[in-house]
N, C-alpha and C positions, 0 to 999 in steps of 0.2 A: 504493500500500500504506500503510495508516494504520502509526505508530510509537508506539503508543502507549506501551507497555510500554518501549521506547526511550528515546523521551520523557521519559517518568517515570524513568527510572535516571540519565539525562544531568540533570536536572534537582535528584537528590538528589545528584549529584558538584560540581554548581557551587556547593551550600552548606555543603558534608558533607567533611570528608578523610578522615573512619573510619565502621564499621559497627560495628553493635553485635555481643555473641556471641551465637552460637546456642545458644541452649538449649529444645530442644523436647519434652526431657521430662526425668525426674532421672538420675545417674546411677548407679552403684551409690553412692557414699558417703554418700549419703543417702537414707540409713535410714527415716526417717519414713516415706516417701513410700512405700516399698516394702512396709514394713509395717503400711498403712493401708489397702492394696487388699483388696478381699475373701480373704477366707480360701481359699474354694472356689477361685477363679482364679489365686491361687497354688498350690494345690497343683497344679491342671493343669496349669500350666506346668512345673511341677517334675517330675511324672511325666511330662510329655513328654523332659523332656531326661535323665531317667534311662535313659531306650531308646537312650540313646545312648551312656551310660557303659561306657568301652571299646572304642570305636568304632572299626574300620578303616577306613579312608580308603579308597575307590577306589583303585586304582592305574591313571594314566591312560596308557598309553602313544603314542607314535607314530602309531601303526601305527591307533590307534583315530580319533586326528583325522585320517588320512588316507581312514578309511574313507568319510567322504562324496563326495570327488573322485573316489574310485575307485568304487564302488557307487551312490551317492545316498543312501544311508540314513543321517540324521540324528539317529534317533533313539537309538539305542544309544550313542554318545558324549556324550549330552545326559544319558541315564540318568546317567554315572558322572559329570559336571559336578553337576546338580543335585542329588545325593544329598550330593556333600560339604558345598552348602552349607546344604541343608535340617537337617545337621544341626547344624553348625556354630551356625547360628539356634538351636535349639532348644537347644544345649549354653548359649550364651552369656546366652538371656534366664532360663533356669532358674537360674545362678550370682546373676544381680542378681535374683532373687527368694530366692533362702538364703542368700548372700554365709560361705559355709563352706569354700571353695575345694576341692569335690571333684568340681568341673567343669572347671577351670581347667586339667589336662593336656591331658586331650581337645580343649579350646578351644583350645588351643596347637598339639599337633601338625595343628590344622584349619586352621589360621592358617598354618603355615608347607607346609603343603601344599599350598593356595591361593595364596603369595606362587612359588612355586615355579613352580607350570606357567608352561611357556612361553611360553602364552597366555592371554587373559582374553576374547577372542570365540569365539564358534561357529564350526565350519569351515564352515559356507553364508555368512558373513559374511566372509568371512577376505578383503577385496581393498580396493584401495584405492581407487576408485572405483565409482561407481554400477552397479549394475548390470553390472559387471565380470567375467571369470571367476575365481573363486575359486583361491586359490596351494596346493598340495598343504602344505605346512605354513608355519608361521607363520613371520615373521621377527619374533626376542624384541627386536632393536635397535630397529624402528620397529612400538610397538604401534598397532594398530587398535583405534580408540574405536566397537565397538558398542553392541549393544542389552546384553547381558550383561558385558561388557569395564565398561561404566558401572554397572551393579548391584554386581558383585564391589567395583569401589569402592566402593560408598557402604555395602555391606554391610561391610566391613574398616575403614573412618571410624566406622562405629559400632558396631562391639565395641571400637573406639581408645578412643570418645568414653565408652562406659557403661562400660567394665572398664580403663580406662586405669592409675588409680592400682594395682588388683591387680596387673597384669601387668609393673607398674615393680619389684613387691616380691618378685615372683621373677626379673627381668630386662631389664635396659633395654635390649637389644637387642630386645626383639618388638615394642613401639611404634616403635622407630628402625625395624625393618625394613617395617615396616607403610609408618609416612613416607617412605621410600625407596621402594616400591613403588608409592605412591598417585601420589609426585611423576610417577615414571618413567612411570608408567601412563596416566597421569590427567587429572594439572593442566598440564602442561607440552605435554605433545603436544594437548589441547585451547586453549592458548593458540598453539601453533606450527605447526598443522595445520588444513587442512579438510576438515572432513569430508561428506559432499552434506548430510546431516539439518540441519545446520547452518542452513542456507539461503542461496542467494544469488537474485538477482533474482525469476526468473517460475517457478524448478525448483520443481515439486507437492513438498508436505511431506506427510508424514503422524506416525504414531501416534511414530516415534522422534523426533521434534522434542523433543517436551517430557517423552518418556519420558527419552532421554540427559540433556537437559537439569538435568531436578531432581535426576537421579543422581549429574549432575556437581557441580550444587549442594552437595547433599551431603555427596559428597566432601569438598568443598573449607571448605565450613562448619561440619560438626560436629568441623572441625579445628583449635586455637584457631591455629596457625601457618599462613599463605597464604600464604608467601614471596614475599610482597608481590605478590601476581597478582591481588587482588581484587577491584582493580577493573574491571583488562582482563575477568576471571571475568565479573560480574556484566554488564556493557554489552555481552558478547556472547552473554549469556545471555538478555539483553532482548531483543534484536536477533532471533534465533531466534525465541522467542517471538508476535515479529509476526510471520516470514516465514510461521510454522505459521497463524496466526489469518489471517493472506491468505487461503487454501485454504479457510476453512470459512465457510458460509455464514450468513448473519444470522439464519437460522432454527438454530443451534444441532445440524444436524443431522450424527451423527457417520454421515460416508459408510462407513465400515469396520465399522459393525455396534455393538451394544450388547458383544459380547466384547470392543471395542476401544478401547468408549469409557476403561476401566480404566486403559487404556497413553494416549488420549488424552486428553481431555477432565480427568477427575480426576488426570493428571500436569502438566498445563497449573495446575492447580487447586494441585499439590503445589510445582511450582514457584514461582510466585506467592507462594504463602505460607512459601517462606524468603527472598524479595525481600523479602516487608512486612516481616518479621520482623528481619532482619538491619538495614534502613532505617528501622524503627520507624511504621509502619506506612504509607509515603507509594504503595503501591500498594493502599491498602485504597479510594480512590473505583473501582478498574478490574473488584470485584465487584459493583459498582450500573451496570457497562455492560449491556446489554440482553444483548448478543452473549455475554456470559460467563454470563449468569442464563440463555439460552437451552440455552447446552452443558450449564451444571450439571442443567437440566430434564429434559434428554434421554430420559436411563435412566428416568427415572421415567414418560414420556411410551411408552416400550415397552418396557414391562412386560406383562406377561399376565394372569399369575397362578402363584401360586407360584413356581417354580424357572425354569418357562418367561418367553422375551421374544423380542418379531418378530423374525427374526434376512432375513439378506441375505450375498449374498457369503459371506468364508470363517467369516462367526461361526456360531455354535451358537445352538439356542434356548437352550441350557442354558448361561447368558451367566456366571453365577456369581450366591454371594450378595449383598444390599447391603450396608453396613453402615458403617464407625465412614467411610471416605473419603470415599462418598456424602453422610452426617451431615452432616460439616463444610462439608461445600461448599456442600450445602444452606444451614446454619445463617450463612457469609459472605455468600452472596448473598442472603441474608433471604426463606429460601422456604420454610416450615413443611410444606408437601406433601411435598416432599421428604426433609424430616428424618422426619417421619411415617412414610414408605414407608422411608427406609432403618434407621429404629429398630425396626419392626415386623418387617421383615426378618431384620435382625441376630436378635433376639430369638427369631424365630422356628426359629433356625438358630446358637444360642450353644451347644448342644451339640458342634460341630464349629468352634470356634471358631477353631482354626490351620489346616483342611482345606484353606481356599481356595489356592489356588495364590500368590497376591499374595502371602499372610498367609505362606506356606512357604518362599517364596524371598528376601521381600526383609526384614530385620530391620528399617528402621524404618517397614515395616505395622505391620508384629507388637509392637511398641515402643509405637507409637501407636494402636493397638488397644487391647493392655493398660490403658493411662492413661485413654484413653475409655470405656474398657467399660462405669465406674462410670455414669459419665450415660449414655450410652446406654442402659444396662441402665434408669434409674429412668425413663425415659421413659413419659407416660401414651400407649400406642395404642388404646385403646379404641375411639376414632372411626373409623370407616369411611372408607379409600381411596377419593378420587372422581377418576377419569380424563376425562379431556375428547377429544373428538375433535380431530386435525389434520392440517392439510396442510404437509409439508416440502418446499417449491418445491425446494430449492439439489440434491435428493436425487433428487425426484419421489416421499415417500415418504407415502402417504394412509394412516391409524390412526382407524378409527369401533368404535365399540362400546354395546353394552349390557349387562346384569344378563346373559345369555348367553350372547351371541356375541362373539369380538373377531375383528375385519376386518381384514389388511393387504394392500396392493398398492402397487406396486413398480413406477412408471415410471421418469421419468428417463431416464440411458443405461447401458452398458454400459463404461463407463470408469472405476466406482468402484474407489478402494483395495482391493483381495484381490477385486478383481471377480469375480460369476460372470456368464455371458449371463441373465437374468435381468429384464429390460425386459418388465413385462405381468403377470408372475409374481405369484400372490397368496398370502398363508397364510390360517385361519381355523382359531381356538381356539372350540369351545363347551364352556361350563361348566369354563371353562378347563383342557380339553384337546384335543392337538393334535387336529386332522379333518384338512384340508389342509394341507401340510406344504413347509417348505423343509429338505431335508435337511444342512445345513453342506458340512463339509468334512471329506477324511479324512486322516490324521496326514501332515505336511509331507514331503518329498524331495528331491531336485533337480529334481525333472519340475516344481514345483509351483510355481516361480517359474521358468522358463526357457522360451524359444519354444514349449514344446510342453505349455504348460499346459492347453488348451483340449483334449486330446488325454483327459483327464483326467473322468469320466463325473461327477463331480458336478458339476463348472463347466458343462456344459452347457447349453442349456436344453430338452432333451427332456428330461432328469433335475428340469425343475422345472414348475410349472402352468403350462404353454404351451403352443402348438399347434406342430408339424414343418407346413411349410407346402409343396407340390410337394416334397418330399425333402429340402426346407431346414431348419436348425436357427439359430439367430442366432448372428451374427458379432461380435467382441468389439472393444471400440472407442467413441469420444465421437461417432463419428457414427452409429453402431447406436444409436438413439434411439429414446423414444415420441413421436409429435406430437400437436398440436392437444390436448393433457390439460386436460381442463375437471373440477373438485369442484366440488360441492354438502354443506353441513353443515344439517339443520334439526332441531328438538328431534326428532321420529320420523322422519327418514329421512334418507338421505345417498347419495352415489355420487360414484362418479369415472368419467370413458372416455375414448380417447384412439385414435389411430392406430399400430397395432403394425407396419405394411410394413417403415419406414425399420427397422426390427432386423435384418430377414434382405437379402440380397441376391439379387435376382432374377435369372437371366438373361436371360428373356425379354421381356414389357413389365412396367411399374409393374404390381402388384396394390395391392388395400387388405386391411388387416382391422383392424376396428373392433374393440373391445373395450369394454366399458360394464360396470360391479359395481352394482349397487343393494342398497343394506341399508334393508330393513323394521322398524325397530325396534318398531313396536308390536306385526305382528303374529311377529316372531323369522324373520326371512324373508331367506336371499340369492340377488340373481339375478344369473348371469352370462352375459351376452348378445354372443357375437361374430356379427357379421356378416363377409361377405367374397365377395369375387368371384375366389377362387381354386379350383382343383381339386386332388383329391388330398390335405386336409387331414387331419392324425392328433393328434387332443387327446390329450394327459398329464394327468393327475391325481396324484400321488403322494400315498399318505394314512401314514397310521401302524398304524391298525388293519384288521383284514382285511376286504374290500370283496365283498361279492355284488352284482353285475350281474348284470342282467335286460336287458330288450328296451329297457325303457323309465327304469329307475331303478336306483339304488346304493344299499345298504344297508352303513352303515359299521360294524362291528362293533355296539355296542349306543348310541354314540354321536346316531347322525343319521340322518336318511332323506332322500335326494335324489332328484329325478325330470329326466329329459333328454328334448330332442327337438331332432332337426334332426342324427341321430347314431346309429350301430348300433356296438354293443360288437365289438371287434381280441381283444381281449386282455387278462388283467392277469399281470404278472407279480411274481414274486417279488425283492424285492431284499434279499438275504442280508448284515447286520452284522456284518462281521467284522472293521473297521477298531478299534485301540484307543480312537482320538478320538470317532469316529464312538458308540462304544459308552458315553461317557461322556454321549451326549445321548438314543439310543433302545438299551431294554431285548432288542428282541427285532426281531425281519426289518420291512421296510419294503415298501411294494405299489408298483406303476405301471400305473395302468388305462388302457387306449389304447383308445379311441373314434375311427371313421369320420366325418367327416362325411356327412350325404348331403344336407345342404341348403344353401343361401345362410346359413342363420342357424340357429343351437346356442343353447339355452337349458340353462341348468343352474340349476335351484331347490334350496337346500338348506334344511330346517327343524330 
């Protein structure tokens, strides 16, 4: 496992006994700055946190964290967590934009309602170990450092850090308790604890590595007092760091989907940059690593068009906007493309400026949004977005396209982070809109991380572009693979195929099935050609808009026109959205056309 980030912390401790302070943007006492922002952007911040004047708090009880142990249902306890702090946010950055103190009660009872609960994780998180069973309620003497447990800190560090001096001037008990809370919470049981995300030896990391990570950072930085843990802080913040960059491959590619790169990839990216910052800037050579220029790429590299991007496993197409995060990470690793797509983005979608889910929950998005907005907003995008075709080996993940079409498939195995069975599986946008479709995933539970996930009809893969093969659907797992995966890229034309068997498990002897994608770019043309020497085979399609079969061909709404052979139409059915998640990605019902084979070999041309 390379140390680099390790490396580099041990390296500024053997010349360095102090860091510098964090200051990553103003805080309310200066004025200038706040009221130098555009006009318009302060008032919509101001009207946003006026919605909030007078605010009741949730009242969270018991009985409510208990409901996920007892039921599964996760989401109704997360409503009444996430509203307190959506608005908290929004009360707090609207005060440092008036600095008139008629936000500042509200701010206060949100502060000590937050400092209050029991807990600061989710009850699906609530254990102390991996993978664990979940304890019916918290114990407040040894908190658990999650995914949320580390936001509420970093968000209560910085309403400390931007409304500090106010909040002294009505009482110096709400910072003290704040500090008491942060230490209890926070800094302490992250230095006296391990937590799996952490990392130790060869245990898989994923998106909590360096989402905890910066949040701890955070924490602990926009605080000017660290009771002397800073450095323990920081070295095993490094430490994490690598153990996460272990897990991801040189090609940059985030196995959890473009929804996840947000939690991965740009909190790797958030984290770093209050390393450089704090150290004055001795990890700024580790954004001219290739490995870190490829992650920052990512998002840009599956993208679509518009709102839509390839998605895999449990992401969505509907991944979210880009904007001020994407920007800067682009602008560190010195990658104009990407500032380009993330300012065009933003821009495109500055009317809904705090919508994004990042931007609502965590205060210093929303902070650091604000401050960017200016340059991001003046950004020239005039120039046309040009995407390139690639292959993601560490992934199996192939992206070709044209002025038409965009192409994705999805080998690899069946072992990725929020995996779904999915090995073979392809999407395809024309005219950047969906046609072929990966449906994501639908609003989380306990079913949805526990043995009996695959029980679950979207993780399937008859639920995705694959074939049931003798009654078989794929088995979940790093040896459910694609083999022998050969690409081709050439200016008009491209394709990938590969060997689909090893996904499912046979009982009786080996079969094959071959699988091959050809894209025609001159003449707008894909072909999907499986071969196989099995019997009993039933093709899935999943489309988005409504599909007329014929004998020989699909008619996808006004979209596209396909033609088949080596295949007599089953069936299509209807697949009714009725999930909330789910509904945040498609508008209206979804289809699943199931096709016979009746030949050795199935062609599907789509134009």
């Amino acid at each position: 496992m390379e140390k680099r980030f390790l490396d580099t912390m041990k390296a500024f401790w053997e010349k360095n006994d102090r860091l510098l302070e964090y200051r990553p943007f103003p805080d309310i006492d200066d004025r200038a700055a706040y009221d130098s922002l555009p006009q318009e952007l302060r008032e919509a911040v101001i009207l946003q946190g006026e919605g909030y004047l007078g605010y009741e708090y949730p009242v969270i009880r018991s009985t409510d964290f208990m409901k996920f142990k007892r039921t599964g249902n996760r989401v109704d306890y997360e409503n009444l967590y996430f509203d307190r702090r959506y608005a908290l946010n929004s009360l707090t950055a609207a005060e440092c934009m008036e600095d008139q103190g008629r936000f500042l009660d509200d701010i206060i009872n949100g502060i000590f309602a937050v400092c209050e609960e029991s807990a600061w994780q989710l009850p699906p998180h609530n254990s102390y170990l991996r993978n664990a069973p979940q304890e019916l309620l918290p114990d407040a003497t040894r908190p658990v450092m999650d995914l949320f447990a580390c936001e509420t800190g970093a968000q209560l560090a910085c309403i400390r850090y931007l409304l500090g001096s106010r909040l002294d001037r009505i009482s110096p008990f709400i910072n003290r308790r704040i500090a008491y809370e942060l230490e209890r919470r926070i800094s302490l049981p992250y230095i006296r604890e391990h937590f799996w995300w952490m990392g130790a030896g060869e245990e898989p990391m994923c998106n909590w590595t360096p989402w905890c990570t910066q949040n701890v950072l955070l924490t602990v930085f926009l605080q000017k007092s660290h009771s002397g843990t800073e450095k323990a802080v920081t070295l095993k913040a490094a430490e994490s760091l690598d153990f996460f960059l272990k897990d991801y491959g040189d090609d940059g590619c985030c196995d959890e989907g473009a929804q996840y790169f947000r939690h991965a990839g740009l909190c790797l990216d958030g984290a770093a940059e209050v390393l450089n910052r704090i150290t004055g800037g001795a990890f700024e050579g580790l954004y001219q690593w290739d490995k870190v220029k490829n992650i920052a790429s990512y998002i840009y590299n599956v993208h679509v068009a518009d709102k839509y991007y390839i998605n895999f496993a449990d992401c969505s197409p509907v991944a979210g906007r880009a904007g001020v995060r994407e920007f800067l990470f682009g602008k560190r690793t010195g990658q104009p493309g990407l500032m380009l797509f993330a300012a065009r983005d933003f821009q495109a979608s500055k009317e809904n400026l705090f919508a994004d889910e990042s931007n609502r929950l965590n205060l210093f998005y929303r902070m650091q949004t604000i401050f960017h907005c200016p340059e991001i907003s003046a950004c020239d995008t005039s120039e046309p977005l040009t995407y390139k075709d690639i292959y993601y080996p560490s992934v199996g993940l192939f992206v070709s396209r044209n002025d038409t079409f965009c192409l994705a498939v999805k080998a690899g195995d069946n072992d990725d982070s929020h995996n779904h069975n999915d090995t073979g599986s392809f999407t395809l946008y024309k005219n950047g809109q969906p046609l072929f479709i990966d449906i994501g995933v639908e609003s989380y539970t306990a079913k949805t991380f526990s043995s009996r996930r695959y029980e679950i009809w979207t993780m399937q893969s008859c639920y995705h572009n694959l074939p049931t093969i003798e009654g078989l659907d794929q088995l979940d797992g790093r040896d459910y693979r694609a083999e022998n995966v050969r690409t081709f890229f050439e200016e008009t034309q491209s394709g990938i195929s590969m060997e689909l068997s090893n996904a499912y498990s046979f009982k009786t002897y080996k079969k094959h099935y071959t699988r091959e994608v050809f894209f025609d770019k001159l003449s707008n043309r894909v072909l999907l050609t499986d071969t196989t020497d099995a019997g009993n085979v039933v093709l899935n399609f999943i489309t988005y808009e409504k599909p007329e079969v014929t004998e020989n061909s699909i008619r996808i709404g006004t979209l596209a026109q396909a033609s088949f052979s080596g295949a007599k139409p089953l069936m299509v059915e209807v697949l009714p959205v009725t999930d909330a998640r789910l509904q945040t990605a498609w508008n209206h019902e979804l289809y699943r056309i199931r096709l016979t084979m009746t030949a050795s070999e199935f062609q599907l041309e789509v134009k």
